[in-house]
C-alpha positions in Angstrom: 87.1 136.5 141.1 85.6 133.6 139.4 85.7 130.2 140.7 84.9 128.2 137.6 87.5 126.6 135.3 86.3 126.2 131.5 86.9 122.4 130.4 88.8 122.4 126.9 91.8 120.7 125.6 95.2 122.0 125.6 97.0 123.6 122.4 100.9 123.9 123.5 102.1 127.4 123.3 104.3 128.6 120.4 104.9 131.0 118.1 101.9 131.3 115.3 103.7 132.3 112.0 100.6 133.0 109.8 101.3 135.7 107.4 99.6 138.8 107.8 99.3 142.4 106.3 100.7 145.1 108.4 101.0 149.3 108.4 104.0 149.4 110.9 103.5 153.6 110.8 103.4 155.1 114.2 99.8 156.6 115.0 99.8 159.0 117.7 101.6 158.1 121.2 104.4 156.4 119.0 102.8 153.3 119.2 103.7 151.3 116.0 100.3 150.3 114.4 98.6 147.0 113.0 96.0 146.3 110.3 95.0 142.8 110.8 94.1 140.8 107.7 90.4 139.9 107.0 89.1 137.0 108.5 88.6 133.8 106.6 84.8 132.7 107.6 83.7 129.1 107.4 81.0 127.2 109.4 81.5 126.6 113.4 81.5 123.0 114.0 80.8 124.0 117.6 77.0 122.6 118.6 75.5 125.4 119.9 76.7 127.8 117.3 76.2 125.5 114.0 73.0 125.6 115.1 72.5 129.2 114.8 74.5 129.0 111.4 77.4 131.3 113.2 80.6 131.7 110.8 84.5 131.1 112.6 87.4 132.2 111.9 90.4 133.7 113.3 91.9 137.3 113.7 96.0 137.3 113.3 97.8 140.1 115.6 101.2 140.9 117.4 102.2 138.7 120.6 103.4 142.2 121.6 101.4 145.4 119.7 105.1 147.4 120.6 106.3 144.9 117.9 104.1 144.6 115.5 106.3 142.5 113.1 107.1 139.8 115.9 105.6 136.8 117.0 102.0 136.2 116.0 98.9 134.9 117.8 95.4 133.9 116.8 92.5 135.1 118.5 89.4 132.9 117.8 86.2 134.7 117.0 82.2 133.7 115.8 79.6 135.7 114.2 76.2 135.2 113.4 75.0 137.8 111.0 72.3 140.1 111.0 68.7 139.3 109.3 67.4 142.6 108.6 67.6 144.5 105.3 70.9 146.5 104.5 69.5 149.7 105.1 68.2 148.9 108.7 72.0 147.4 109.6 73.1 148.9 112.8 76.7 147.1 112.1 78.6 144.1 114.2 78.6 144.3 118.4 81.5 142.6 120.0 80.4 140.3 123.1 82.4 139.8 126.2 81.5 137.1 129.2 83.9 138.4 131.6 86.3 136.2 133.7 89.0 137.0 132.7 89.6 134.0 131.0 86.3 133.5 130.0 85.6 132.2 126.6 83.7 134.1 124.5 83.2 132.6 121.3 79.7 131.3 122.1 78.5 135.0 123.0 77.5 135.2 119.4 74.2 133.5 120.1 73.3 136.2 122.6 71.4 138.7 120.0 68.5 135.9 119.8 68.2 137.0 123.5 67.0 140.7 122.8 63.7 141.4 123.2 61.3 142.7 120.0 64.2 141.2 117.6 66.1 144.1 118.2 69.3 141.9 118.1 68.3 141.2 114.5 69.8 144.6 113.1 73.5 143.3 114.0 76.2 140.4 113.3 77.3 139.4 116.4 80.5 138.9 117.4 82.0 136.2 120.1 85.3 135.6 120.6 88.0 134.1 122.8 90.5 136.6 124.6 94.2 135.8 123.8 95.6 133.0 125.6 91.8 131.6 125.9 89.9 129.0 124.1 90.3 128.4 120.8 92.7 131.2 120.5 96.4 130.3 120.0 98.3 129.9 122.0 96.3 128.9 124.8 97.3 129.1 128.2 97.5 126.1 130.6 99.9 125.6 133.7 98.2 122.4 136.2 95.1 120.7 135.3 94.4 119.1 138.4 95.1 122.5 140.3 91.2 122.5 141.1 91.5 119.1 142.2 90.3 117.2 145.4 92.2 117.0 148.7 93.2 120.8 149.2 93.8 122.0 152.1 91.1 124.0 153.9 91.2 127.6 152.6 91.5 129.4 156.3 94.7 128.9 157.8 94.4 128.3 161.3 97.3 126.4 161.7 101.1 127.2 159.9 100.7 123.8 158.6 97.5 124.7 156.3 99.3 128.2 155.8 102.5 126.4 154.5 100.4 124.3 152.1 98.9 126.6 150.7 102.2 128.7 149.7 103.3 125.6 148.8 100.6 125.5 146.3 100.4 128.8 145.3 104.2 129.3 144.2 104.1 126.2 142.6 101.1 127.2 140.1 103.0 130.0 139.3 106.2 128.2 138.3 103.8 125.9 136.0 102.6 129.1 134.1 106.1 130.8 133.8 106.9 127.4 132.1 103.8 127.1 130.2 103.7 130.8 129.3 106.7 132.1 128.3 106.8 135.4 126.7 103.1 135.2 126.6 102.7 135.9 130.3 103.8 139.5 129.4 101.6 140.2 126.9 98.3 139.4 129.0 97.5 142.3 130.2 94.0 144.2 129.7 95.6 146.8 127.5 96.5 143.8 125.5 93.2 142.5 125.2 91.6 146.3 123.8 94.3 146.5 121.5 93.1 142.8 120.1 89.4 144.2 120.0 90.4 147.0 117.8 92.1 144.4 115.3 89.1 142.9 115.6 87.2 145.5 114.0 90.1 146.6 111.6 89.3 142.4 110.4 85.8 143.0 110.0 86.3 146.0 108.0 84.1 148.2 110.6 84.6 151.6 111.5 83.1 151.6 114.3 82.2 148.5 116.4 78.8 148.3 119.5 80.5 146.1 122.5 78.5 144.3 125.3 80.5 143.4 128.0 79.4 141.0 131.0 81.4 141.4 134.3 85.5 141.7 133.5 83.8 142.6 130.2 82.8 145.4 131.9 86.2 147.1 132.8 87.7 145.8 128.8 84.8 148.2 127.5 85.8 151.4 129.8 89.4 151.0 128.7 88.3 150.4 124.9 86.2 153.4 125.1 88.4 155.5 126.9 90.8 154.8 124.3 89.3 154.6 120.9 86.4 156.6 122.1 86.1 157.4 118.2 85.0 154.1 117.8 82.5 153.2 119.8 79.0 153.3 118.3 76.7 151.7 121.6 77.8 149.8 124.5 75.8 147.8 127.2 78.2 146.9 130.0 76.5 144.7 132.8 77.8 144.1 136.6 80.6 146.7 136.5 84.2 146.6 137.6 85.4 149.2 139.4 88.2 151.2 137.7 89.3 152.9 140.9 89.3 149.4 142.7 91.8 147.5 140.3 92.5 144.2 141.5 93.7 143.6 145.2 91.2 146.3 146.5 88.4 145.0 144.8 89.0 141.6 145.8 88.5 142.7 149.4 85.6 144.2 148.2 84.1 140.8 146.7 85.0 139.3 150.4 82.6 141.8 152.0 79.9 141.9 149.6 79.9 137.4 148.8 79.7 137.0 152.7 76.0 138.8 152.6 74.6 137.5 149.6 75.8 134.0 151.4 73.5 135.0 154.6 70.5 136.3 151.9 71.0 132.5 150.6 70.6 131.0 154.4 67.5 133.4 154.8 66.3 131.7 151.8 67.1 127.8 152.4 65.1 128.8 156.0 62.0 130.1 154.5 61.9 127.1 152.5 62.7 124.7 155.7 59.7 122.6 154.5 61.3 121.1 151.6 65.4 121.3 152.4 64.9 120.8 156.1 67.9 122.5 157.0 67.0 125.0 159.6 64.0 127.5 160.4 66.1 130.8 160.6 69.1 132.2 158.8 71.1 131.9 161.9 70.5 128.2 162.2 71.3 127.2 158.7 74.5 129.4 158.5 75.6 127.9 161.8 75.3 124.2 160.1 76.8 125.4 157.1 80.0 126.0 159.6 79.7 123.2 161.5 79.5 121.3 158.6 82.9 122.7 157.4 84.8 121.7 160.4 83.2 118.0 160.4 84.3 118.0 156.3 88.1 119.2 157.5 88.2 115.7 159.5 86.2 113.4 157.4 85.1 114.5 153.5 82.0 114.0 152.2 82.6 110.8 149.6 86.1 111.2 150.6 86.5 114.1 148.8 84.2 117.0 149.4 86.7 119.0 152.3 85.8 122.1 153.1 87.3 123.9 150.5 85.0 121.7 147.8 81.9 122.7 150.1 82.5 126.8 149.9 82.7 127.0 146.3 80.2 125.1 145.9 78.1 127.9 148.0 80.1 130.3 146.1 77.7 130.2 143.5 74.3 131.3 145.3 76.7 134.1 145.7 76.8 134.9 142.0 73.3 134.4 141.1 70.0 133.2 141.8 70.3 130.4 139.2 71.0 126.7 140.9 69.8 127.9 144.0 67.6 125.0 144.3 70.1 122.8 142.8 72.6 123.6 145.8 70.2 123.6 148.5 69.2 120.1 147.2 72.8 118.6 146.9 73.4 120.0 150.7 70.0 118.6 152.6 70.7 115.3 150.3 74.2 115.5 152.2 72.7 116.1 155.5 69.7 113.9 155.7 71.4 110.8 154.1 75.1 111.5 153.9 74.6 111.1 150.3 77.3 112.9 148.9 76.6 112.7 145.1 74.7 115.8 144.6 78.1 117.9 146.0 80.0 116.2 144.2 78.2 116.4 141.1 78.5 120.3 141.5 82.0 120.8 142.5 82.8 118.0 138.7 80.4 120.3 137.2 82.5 123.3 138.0 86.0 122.3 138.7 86.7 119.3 135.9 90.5 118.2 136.1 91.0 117.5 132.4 93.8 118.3 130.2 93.4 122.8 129.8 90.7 122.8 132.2 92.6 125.5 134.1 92.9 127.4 130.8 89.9 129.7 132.7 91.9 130.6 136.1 95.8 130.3 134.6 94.4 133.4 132.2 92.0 135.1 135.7 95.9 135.6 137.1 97.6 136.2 133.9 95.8 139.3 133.8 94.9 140.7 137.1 98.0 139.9 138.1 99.5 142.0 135.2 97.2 144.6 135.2 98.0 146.2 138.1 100.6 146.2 141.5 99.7 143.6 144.3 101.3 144.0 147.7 104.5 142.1 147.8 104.8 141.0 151.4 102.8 138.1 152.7 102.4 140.3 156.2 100.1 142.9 154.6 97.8 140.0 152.6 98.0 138.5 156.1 97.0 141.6 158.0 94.1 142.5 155.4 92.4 139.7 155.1 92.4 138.4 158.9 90.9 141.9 159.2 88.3 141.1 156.4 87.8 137.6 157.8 86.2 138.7 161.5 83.8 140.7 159.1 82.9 138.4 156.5 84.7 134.9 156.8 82.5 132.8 153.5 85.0 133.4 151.4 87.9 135.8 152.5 90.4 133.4 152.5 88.8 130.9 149.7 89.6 134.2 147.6 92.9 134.9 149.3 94.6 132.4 148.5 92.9 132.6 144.6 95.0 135.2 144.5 97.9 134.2 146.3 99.8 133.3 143.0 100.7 136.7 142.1 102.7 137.2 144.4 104.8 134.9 142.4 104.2 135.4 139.1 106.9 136.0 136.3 105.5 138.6 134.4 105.4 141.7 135.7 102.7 144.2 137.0 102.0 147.6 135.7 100.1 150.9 136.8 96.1 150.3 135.9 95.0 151.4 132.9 93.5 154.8 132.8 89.6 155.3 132.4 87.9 158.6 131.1 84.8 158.3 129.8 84.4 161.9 128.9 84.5 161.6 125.2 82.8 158.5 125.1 79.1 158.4 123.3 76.4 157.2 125.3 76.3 154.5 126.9 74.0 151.8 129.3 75.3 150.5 132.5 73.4 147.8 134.3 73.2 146.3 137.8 71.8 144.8 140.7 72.0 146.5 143.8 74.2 143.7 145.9 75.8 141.8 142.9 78.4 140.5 145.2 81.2 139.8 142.6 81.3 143.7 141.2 79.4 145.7 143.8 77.2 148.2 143.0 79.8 150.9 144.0 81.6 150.0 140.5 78.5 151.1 139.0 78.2 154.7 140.6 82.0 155.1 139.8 81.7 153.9 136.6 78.7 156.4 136.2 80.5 159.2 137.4 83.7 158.8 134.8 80.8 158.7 131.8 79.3 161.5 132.2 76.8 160.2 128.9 75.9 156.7 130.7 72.8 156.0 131.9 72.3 153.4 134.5 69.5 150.6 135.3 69.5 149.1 138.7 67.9 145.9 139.6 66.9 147.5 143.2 68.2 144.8 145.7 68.7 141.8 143.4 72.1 140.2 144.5 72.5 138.5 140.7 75.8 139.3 138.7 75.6 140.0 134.9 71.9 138.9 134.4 70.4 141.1 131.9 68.6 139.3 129.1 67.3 137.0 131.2 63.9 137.9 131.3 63.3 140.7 133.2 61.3 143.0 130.8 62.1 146.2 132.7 66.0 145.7 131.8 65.6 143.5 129.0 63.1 145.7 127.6 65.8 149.0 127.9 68.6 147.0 126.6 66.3 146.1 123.2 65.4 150.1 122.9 69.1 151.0 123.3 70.1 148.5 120.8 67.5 149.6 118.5 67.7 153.6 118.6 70.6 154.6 121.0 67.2 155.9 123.5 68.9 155.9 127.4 66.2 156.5 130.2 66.8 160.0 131.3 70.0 160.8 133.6 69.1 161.9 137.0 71.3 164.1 139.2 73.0 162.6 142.1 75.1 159.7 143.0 72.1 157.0 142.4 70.7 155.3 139.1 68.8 156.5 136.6 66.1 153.9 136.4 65.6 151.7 138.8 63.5 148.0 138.3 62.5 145.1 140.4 65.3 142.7 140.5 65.1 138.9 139.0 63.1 137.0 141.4 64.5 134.1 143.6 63.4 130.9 142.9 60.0 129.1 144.4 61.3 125.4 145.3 58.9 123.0 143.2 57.4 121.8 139.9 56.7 125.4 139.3 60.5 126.4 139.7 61.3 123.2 138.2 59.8 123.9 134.6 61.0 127.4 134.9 64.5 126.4 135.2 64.0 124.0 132.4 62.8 126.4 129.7 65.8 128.6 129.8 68.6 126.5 127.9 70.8 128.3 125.8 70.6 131.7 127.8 71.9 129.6 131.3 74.7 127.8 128.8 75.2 131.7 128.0 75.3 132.6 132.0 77.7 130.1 133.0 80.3 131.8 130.7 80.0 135.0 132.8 82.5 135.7 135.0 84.3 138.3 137.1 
């Protein structure tokens, strides 16, 4: 689940008739198979990236991999190439922010972000997903889906209920139009397959993969099956492969609604400059009093109570905009100035043309990848039951989901993940990241019998690694640079185990902290689950 929609502008979906070269012989499994053609570099015009001199292009491949001589798609991809001599290459390393739906192209920057220049040895390699981005076609059903004046997420009354099914069918009718044929072809499997044309294009015979959150699960199913091809892979806040998607969403329900309380516990010990309460327990009880009073009257006329929880959503995720949120709120509070909130939920959630490219791919995909239950009494049974435990975000993410149980393409079994052939690998996590609990880790663990995992021990951030913390950071650049794992440790537990990022300090000295860290928050904001 990921509650942020990337802004870009909408391409319409067709058919891509570039010419490419093809070997339609069938490889084991009876597959037919596809050699992409190289890929045409030329400079990114993209800010961020032309700054780093990063090369784009494009990578042609099958709408469907079943019919390799079909319609075509492009899949847009960046690299920024490696500065060390020839002989100390290590080769390119595909990067991966998650979502799904997230785009990836500007991942290519993240190698300056490995300690000791380790990144130096490799190109690296963003790119957007299929149906994301700058890819073509991209994938957009209702651009003011995440707009204002929606009804609050937990339905207390048939009326809110009603609305939201309401809403919830209807996105799904926008994508069926917008999507077409596509919509079947959006499945995880899908995206693997495109990774592997990706190295076919770069002319690699084996490729290194880091993969942030949904990245996560797109690297166990790409080593599981092209094991043969994977050289090193980091994957950081794991999915979990036994958990795939409805289960795991329940999961997130738990998990977000006590990372929400460690955020309360945090706005109370810093009552002296947010002023909104001296204990957890009285913070989280304005939090849902506020909620009730936003249901009759929104803040600025548009911040409801669906605007205010995911707007908390992201404490959830990360330590990063802590203070940010806690300032918007006591602004909100002691003034009624709602500016601040609503400068958040813009920030997140802008309504123009494709912004919903992010979330219309989220359900393409997990709502493909695997069976949800079909009748609304057992979504309504689970997560009332979830709700009395953890009621943040149960429903918020309830009815996230809600439109696959409309959607037009259809779902198959999960994709299988063995890791037992797989090279070595380096998991990382914090103990309560709320969006892919640490549980995903252990499992994920257990199926790689080679992987090696670093815990950040009681950090609740998602995805954070190369963001400072030497002890992970630090691992990640040895890995990188000579394949060195710390040493695997029997039992169900991690392998090496490091202090966690540290929460924010309110002030000038958080302040210039925030401040220095630029490019690598641009980077975090693309990571998703």
């Amino acid at each position: 689940m990921k509650r942020i929609w990337a802004a870009a502008t909408v391409v319409v979906l067709g058919a891509v008739g570039a010419a490419v070269t093809s070997a339609e012989a069938a490889p084991p499994g009876g597959t037919p198979s596809y050699v992409p053609a190289p890929i045409a570099w030329s400079p990114c015009t993209d800010t961020s990236l032309k700054t780093q001199g990063a090369e784009c292009g494009f990578v042609t491949v099958p709408m469907d991999y079943a019919n390799p001589g079909g319609t075509k798609i492009e899949l847009a991809v960046a690299r920024i190439k490696h500065t060390v001599a020839a002989g100390k290459y290590q080769g390119p390393i595909l990067v991966n922010p998650g979502g799904p739906g997230g785009a990836g192209r500007g991942m290519a920057t993240l190698g300056s972000h490995v300690p000791g220049q380790a990144g130096d040895a490799y190109d690296w390699i963003g790119f957007d997903p299929r149906g994301v981005g700058a890819s073509k076609p991209r994938l957009s059903c209702d651009s003011d889906y995440a707009g204002y004046h929606r009804p609050a997420y937990v339905p207390v009354t048939a009326a809110l209920e009603n609305a939201w099914h309401v809403r919830s069918r209807a996105y799904a009718a926008d994508c069926a139009k917008a999507g077409g044929a596509l919509l079947d072809h959006l499945r995880t499997e899908d995206s693997v397959r495109d990774i592997d044309s990706i190295r076919q294009a770069l002319g690699a015979e084996k490729i290194s993969f880091y993969g942030f959150s949904y990245g996560t699960y797109l690297g166990q199913v790409y080593a599981t099956r092209f094991p043969q091809r994977v050289r090193r892979m980091v994957l950081d806040g794991n999915v979990n492969p036994a958990r795939i998607w409805w289960q795991s969403n329940l999961d997130q329900d738990i998990a977000f609604n006590r990372n929400i309380k460690i955020y309360f516990r945090w706005l109370a010990s810093h009552d002296d400059t947010y002023h909104l309460g001296r204990t957890r327990t009285a913070v989280e009880r304005l939090y849902y009093r506020q909620l009730a009073e936003l249901g009759a009257k929104p803040a600025g006329g548009v911040i409801g109570p669906a605007e205010l929880t995911d707007i908390f959503l992201q404490p959830g995720y990360y330590i990063f905009g802590w203070e940010q949120v806690a300032q918007a709120f006591s602004s909100w509070i002691a003034k009624k100035d709602p500016a601040g909130l609503k400068k958040l939920y813009d920030d997140n959630n802008p309504q123009t043309p494709g912004s919903d490219n992010n979330y219309a791919i989220y359900l393409a995909v997990q709502c493909t990848d695997a069976p949800w239950p079909a009748d609304w009494a057992t979504w309504s049974k689970e997560n009332w039951r979830v709700y009395h435990r953890a009621p943040f975000e149960t429903w918020g993410n309830a009815w996230y989901n809600a439109p696959c149980r409309h959607w037009a393409a259809p779902a198959k079994p999960a994709a299988r993940v063995d890791g037992s052939k797989v090279p070595p690998i380096l998991l990382l996590s914090e103990t309560l990241d709320a969006a892919t609990p640490f549980s995903g880790s252990l499992e994920v663990r257990h199926r790689f019998p080679r992987a090696a995992l670093i815990e950040g021990v009681n950090g609740t951030t998602h995805a954070g690694s190369l963001f400072g913390n030497a002890c992970v950071d630090d691992a990640v650049a040895a890995y990188l640079a000579t394949g060195a794992l710390p040493k695997r440790v029997a039992g169900d537990r991690s392998d090496k185990r490091c202090q966690p990022l540290a929460a924010p300090d309110p002030g000038q000295a958080g302040l210039k902290r925030s401040a220095g860290l630029g490019d690598r928050l641009r980077i975090q904001r693309l990571i998703g689950s």
